[in-house]
N, C-alpha and C positions, 0 to 999 in steps of 0.2 A: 461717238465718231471713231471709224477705225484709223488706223496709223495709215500713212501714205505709201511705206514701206515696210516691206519687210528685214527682217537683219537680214535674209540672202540677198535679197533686190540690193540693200544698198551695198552690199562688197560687190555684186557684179555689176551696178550698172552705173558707177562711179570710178575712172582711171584716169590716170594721166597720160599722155602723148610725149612723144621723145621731147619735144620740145619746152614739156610739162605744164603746158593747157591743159585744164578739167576736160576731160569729155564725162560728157553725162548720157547713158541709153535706155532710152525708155520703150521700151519691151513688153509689151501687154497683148499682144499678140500682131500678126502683119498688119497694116506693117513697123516694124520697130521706128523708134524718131532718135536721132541722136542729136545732140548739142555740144557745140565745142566753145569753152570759155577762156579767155586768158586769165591770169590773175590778179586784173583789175577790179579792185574793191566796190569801185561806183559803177562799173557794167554790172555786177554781180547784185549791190544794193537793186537796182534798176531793175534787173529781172525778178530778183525777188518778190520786187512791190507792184507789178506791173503781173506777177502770177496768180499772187495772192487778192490781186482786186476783183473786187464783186462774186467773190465765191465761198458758199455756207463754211469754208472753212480757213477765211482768209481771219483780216481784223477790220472793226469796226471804231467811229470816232466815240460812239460808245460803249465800247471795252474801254479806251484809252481813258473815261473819263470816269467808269466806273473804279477802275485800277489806281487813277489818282483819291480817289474817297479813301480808299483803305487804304495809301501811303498816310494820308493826311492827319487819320487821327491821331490823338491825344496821346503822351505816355511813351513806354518803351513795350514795343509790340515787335511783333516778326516781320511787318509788313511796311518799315520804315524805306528799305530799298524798293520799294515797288514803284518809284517818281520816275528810276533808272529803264526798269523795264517797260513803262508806258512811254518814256521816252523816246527808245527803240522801236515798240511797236506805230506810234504815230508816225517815224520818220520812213514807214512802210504805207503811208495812208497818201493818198491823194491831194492838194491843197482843200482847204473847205471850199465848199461851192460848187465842185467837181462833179 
């Protein structure tokens, strides 16, 4: 899977506004789409998880459960934080049933 971004894309199509709203522009040819965010954490969660649903490169409730298996095992391993990061990515998932 490629990146979403380029390193140009993202220094040009991420600035602030006087008022220091995100604006985000996305540019891929006409016509461009811009997005203007405040710096609210749960509009921005919201968008996030509302972007990233139903698409080949959002997340799945099973990523979230495979990622808890290798938190899980036995021992001192590399993948004891991984409870944290499926944590995150669940709280981008939809409720079950959805």
């Amino acid at each position: 899977m490629n990146p979403a971004l380029t390193s140009e894309e993202w220094r040009n199509q991420v600035t602030r506004t006087r008022g220091g709203a995100l604006r985000i522009v996305v540019d891929f040819g006409p016509p461009a789409n811009t997005v203007q965010l405040n710096d609210d954490p749960k509009m921005r969660h919201a968008l996030a998880a509302l972007a990233l649903h139903g698409q080949p490169f959002g997340f799945r409730r099973e990523d979230v459960a495979e990622i808890r298996k290798w938190a899980k095992l036995d021992g001192d391993h590399p993948f004891s934080h991984m409870d944290r990061i499926a944590a995150r990515i669940e709280a981008l998932l939809p409720p079950e049933g959805k």
